[in-house]
C-alpha positions as CSV (number, residue, x, y, z in Angstrom):
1,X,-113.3,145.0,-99.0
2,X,-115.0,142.7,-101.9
3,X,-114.7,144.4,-105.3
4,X,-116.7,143.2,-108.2
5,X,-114.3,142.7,-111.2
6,X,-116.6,144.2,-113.9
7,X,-117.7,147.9,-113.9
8,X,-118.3,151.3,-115.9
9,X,-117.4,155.1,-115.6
10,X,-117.6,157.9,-117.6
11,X,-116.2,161.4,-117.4
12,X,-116.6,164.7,-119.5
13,X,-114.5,167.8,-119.4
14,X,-114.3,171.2,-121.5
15,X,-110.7,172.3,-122.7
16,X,-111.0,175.6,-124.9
17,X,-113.0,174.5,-127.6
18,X,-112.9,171.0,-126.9
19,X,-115.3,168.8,-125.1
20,X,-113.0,165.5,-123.8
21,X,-114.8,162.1,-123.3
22,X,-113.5,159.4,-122.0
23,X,-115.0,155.9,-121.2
24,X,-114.2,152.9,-119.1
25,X,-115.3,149.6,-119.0
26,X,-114.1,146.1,-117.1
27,X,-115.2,142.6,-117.3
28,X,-114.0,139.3,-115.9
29,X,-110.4,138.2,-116.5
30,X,-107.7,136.7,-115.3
31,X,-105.0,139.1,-116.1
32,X,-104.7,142.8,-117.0
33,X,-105.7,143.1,-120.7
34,X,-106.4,146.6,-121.8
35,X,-107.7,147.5,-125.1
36,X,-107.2,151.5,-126.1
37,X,-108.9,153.8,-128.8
38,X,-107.4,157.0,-127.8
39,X,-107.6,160.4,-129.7
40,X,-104.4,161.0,-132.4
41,X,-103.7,163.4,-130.2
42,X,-103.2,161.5,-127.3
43,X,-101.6,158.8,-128.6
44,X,-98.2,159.9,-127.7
45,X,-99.2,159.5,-124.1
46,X,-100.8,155.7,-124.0
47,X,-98.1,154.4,-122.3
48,X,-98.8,156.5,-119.8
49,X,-102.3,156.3,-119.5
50,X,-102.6,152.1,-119.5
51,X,-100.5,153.1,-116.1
52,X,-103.1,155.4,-114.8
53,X,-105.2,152.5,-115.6
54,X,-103.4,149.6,-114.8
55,X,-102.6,151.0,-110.8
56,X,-106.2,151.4,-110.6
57,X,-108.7,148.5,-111.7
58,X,-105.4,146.0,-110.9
59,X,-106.6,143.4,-113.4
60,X,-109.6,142.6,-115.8
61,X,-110.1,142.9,-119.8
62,X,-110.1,146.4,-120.1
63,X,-112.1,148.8,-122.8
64,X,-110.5,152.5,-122.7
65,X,-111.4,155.1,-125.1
66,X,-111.2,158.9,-124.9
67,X,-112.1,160.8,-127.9
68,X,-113.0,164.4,-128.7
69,X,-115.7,166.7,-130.3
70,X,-115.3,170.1,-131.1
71,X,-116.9,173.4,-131.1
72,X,-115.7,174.6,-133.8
73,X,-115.3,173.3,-137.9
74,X,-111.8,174.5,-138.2
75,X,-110.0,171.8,-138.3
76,X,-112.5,169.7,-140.4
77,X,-111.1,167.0,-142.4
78,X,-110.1,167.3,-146.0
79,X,-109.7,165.0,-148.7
80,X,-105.5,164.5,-150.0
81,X,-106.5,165.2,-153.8
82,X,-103.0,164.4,-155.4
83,X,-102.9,161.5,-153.3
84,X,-106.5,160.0,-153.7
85,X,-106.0,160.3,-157.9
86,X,-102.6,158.1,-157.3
87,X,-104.8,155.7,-155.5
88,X,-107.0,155.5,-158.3
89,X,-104.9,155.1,-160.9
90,X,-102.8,152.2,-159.6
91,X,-106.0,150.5,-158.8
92,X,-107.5,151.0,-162.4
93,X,-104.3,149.7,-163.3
94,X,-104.7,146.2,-161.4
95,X,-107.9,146.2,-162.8
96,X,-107.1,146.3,-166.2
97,X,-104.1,143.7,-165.4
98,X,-105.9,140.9,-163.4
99,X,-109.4,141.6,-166.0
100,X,-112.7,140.6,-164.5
101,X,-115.4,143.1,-163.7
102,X,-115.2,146.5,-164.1
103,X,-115.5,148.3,-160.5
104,X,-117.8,151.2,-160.8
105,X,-116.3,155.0,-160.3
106,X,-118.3,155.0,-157.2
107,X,-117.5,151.7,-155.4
108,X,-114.1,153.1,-156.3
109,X,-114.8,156.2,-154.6
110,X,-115.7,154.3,-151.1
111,X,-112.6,152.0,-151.1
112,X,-110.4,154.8,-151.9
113,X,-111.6,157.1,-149.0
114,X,-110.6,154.3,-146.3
115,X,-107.2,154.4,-147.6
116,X,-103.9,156.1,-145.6
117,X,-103.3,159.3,-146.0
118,X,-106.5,160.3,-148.0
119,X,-108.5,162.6,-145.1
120,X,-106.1,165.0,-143.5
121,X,-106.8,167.2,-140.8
122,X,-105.9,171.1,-141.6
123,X,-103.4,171.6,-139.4
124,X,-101.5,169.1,-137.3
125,X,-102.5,169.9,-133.4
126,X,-99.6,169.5,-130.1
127,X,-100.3,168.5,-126.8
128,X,-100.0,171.6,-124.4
129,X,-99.3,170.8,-120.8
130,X,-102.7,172.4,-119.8
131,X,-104.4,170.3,-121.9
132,X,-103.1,167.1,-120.7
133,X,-103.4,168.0,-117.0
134,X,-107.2,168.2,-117.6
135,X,-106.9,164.7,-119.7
136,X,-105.6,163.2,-116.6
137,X,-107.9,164.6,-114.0
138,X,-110.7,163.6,-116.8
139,X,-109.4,160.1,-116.7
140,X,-109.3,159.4,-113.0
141,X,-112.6,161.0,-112.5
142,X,-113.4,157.8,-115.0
143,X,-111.6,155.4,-113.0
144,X,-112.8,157.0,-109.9
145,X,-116.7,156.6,-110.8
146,X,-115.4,152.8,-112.5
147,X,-114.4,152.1,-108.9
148,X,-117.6,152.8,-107.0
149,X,-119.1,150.8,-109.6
150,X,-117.0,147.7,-108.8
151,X,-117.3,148.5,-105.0
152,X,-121.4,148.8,-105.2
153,X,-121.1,145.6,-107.1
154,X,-119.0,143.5,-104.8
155,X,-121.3,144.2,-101.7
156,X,-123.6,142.6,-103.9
157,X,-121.4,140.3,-104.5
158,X,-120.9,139.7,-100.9
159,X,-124.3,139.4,-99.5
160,X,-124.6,136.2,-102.7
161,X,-121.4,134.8,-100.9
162,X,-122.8,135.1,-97.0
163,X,-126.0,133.5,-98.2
164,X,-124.1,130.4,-99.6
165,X,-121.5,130.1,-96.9
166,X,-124.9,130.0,-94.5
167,X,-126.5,127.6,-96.0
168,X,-123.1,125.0,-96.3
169,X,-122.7,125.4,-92.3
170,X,-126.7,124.4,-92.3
171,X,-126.3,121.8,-94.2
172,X,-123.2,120.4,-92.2
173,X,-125.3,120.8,-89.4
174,X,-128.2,118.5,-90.6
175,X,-125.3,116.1,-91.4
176,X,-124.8,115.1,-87.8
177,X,-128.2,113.2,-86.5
178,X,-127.3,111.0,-89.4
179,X,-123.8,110.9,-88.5
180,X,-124.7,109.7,-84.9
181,X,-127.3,107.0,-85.8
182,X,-125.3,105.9,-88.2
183,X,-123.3,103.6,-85.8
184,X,-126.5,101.7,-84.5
185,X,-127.1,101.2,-87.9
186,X,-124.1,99.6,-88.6
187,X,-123.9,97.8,-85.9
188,X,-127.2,95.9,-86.4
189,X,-126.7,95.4,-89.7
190,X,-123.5,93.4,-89.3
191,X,-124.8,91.5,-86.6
192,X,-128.1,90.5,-88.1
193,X,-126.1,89.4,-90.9
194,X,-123.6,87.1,-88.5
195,X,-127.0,85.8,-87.1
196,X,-127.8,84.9,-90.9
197,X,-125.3,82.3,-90.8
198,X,-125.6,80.4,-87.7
199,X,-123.0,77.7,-88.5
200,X,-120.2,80.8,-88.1
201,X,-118.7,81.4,-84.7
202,X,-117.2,84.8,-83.8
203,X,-115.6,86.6,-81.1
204,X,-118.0,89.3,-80.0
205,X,-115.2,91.8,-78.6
206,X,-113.1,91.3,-81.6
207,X,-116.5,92.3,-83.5
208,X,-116.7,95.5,-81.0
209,X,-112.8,96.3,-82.4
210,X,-113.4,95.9,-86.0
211,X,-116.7,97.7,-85.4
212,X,-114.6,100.5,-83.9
213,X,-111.9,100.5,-86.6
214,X,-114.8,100.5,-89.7
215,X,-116.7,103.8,-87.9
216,X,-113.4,105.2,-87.6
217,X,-112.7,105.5,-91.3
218,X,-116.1,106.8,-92.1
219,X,-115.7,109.7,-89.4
220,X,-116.2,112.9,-90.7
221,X,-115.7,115.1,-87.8
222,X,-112.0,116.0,-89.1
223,X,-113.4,117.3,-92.7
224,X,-116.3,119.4,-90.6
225,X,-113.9,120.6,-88.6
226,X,-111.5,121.9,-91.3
227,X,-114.9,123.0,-93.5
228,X,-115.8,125.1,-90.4
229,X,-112.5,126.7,-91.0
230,X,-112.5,127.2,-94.7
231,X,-115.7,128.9,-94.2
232,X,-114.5,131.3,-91.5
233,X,-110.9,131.6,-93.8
234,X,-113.3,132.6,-96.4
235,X,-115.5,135.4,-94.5
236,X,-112.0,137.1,-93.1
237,X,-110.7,137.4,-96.7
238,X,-113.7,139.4,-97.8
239,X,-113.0,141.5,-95.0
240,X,-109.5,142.3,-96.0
241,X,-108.5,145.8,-97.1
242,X,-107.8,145.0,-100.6
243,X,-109.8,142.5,-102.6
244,X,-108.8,138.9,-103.1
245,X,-110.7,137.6,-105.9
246,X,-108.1,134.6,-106.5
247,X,-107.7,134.0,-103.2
248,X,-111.4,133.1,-102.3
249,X,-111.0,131.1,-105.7
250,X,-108.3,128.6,-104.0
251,X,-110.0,128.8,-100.7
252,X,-113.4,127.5,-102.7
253,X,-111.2,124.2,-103.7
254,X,-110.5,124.0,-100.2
255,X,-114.2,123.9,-99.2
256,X,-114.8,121.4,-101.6
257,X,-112.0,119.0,-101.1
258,X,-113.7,118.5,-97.5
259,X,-116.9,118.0,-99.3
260,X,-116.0,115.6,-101.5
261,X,-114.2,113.5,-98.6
262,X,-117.3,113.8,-96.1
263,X,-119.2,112.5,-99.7
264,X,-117.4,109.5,-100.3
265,X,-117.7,108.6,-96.6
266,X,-121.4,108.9,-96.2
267,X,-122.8,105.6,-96.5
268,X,-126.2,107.0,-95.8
269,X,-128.3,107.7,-99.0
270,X,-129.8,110.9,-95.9
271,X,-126.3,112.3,-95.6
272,X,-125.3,112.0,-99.5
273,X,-128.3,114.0,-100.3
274,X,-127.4,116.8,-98.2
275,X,-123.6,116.3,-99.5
276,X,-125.2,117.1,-103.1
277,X,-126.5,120.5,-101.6
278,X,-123.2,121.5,-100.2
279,X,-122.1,120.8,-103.6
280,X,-124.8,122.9,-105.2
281,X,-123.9,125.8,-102.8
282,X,-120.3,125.6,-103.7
283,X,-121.0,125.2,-107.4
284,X,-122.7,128.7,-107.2
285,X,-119.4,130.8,-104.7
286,X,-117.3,129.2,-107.3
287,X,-119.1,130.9,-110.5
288,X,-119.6,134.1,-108.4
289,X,-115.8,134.2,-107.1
290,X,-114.9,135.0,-110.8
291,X,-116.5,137.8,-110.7
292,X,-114.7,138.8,-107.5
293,X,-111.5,141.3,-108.1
C-alpha cells in the first residue's frame, strides 16, 4: 500500500475540567525528525510519546503539539513580585554601568515579563494515571486520522505514478518502427558512401559482418527488456503491504539507467525525441517518489 509522506490529524478530548488538543503534522523527509511543544504537564512523558509517534508515521519531519485550555480560572497565572523587582533592579543597574539611553519603565516592564520564573502558575499540577490514559488514546486518535490522511494521499499518489509508468511503456513502444528501419538506413548509407569513392574496392560479405557487428552495438532490445522489468518491479512495490518510498526511489535510477543507454544508442534524431519524453516521464515519478513514505 502507497502512503503519501506528508499528512495532518487532529484530536480533541475532555478530562475534568480540561479540554486536551493535540495536533499532528508530516512533511517530506528523509529521516524521522520530530519537533515537540507539549503541555508542562506532559513533559515528563515526551520520551514516550515521540515513541507513540515514531512506531506510527515511520519517518518524516514531524510537527507534534498537544496543549490544553481550561474551564475554569483557577489556576491562572501570576506574576513572581519579589522576583520580577530583582530583575529590575540588576537591569537598572547595567544600565546605569554601560550608560546610553535610558530604557523607559515600560519597555522595562515587557522585557522583564518574558524572563524565568516571573509568571507562575498557582499551584504546581501531577499527572494522574487517568489523565494520561486519555492523553494517549487522544494522541493515537491524532495519528490514526494523520494516517488516513497519508493513505488518501498516496492513492493519489499512485494513480500520478500508473499514469507515468503508462506513458514510458508507450513511448518504448513507438521506439521500435524506428528501431527496425533503422538497419536499412544504415545500410544504404554506408554503401552509397562506398559508391562515393569508386577508386575503393571492398569485400561485400566482410561489409555484411561489420554491418552486423555496428547494429549489434546500437541494439536496444536488452535495455527494453530490462526497462519492461523495472516498470513491472515498480508496480509490485506499490502493491506491497507496507510502503516503500525509498525503494521506488532506487528502482526510478534503475529505469533511467536503461533510458539513458537506449539514448546514447539512438542514432535517429525520431527515436532521441521519444528518448527525451521517457526522460520527462521519469523526471516527474522521481519528484513524486519523494513524497512517497
Amino acid at each position: 500500500m502507497l502512503l503519501s509522506m506528508t499528512g495532518y490529524g487532529k484530536s480533541v478530548a475532555t478530562f475534568q475540567d480540561k479540554t486536551i488538543h493535540v495536533e499532528v503534522k508530516a512533511l517530506n523527509s528523509k529521516n524521522f525528525d520530530c519537533q515537540t511543544r507539549i503541555a508542562p504537564i506532559y513533559r515528563e512523558k515526551e520520551m514516550e510519546l515521540r515513541r507513540m509517534i515514531q512506531d506510527s508515521v515511520i519517518r518524516g519531519k514531524i510537527d507534534f503539539s498537544i496543549w490544553i485550555e481550561r474551564e475554569t480560572t483557577s489556576d491562572a497565572q501570576t506574576i513572581n513580585i519579589p522576583m520580577i523587582s530583582n530583575y529590575y533592579e540588576q537591569l537598572r543597574k547595567v544600565e546605569a554601568e554601560i550608560g546610553g539611553d535610558s530604557v523607559s519603565t515600560a519597555d522595562m516592564m515587557k522585557m522583564l515579563v518574558r524572563m524565568p520564573g516571573v509568571l507562575t502558575v498557582g499551584e504546581v499540577e501531577s499527572l494522574c494515571d487517568e489523565e494520561w490514559e486519555q492523553v494517549c488514546k487522544t494522541v493515537n486518535e491524532a495519528l490514526k486520522e494523520l494516517e488516513d490522511f497519508r493513505r488518501q494521499e498516496g492513492a493519489a499518489l499512485r494513480l500520478k505514478f500508473e499514469e507515468k509508468l503508462d506513458n514510458i511503456a508507450r513511448l518504448m513502444k513507438e521506439i521500435e518502427p524506428w528501431e527496425q528501419s533503422r538497419v536499412e538506413k544504415i545500410r544504404q548509407r554506408l554503401t552509397d558512401n562506398l559508391a562515393a569513392l569508386p577508386e575503393v574496392e571492398y569485400d561485400k560479405n566482410r561489409l555484411e559482418q561489420e554491418l552486423i557487428y555496428y547494429i549489434e552495438k546500437l541494439d536496444i532490445s536488452e535495455e527494453k527488456q530490462r526497462l519492461t522489468n523495472h516498470l513491472k518491479y515498480f508496480r509490485d512495490t506499490m502493491d506491497e503491504p507496507q510502503s516503500q518510498g525509498k525503494k521506488l526511489g532506487f528502482i526510478a535510477q534503475e529505469m533511467g539507467r536503461e533510458i539513458n543507454t537506449t539514448g546514447s544508442k539512438s542514432n535517429q534524431a525520431e527515436m532521441q525525441n521519444i528518448v527525451v519524453q521517457m526522460k520527462d516521464e521519469l523526471e516527474q515519478i522521481k519528484e513524486q517518489v519523494l513524497n512517497a513514505l
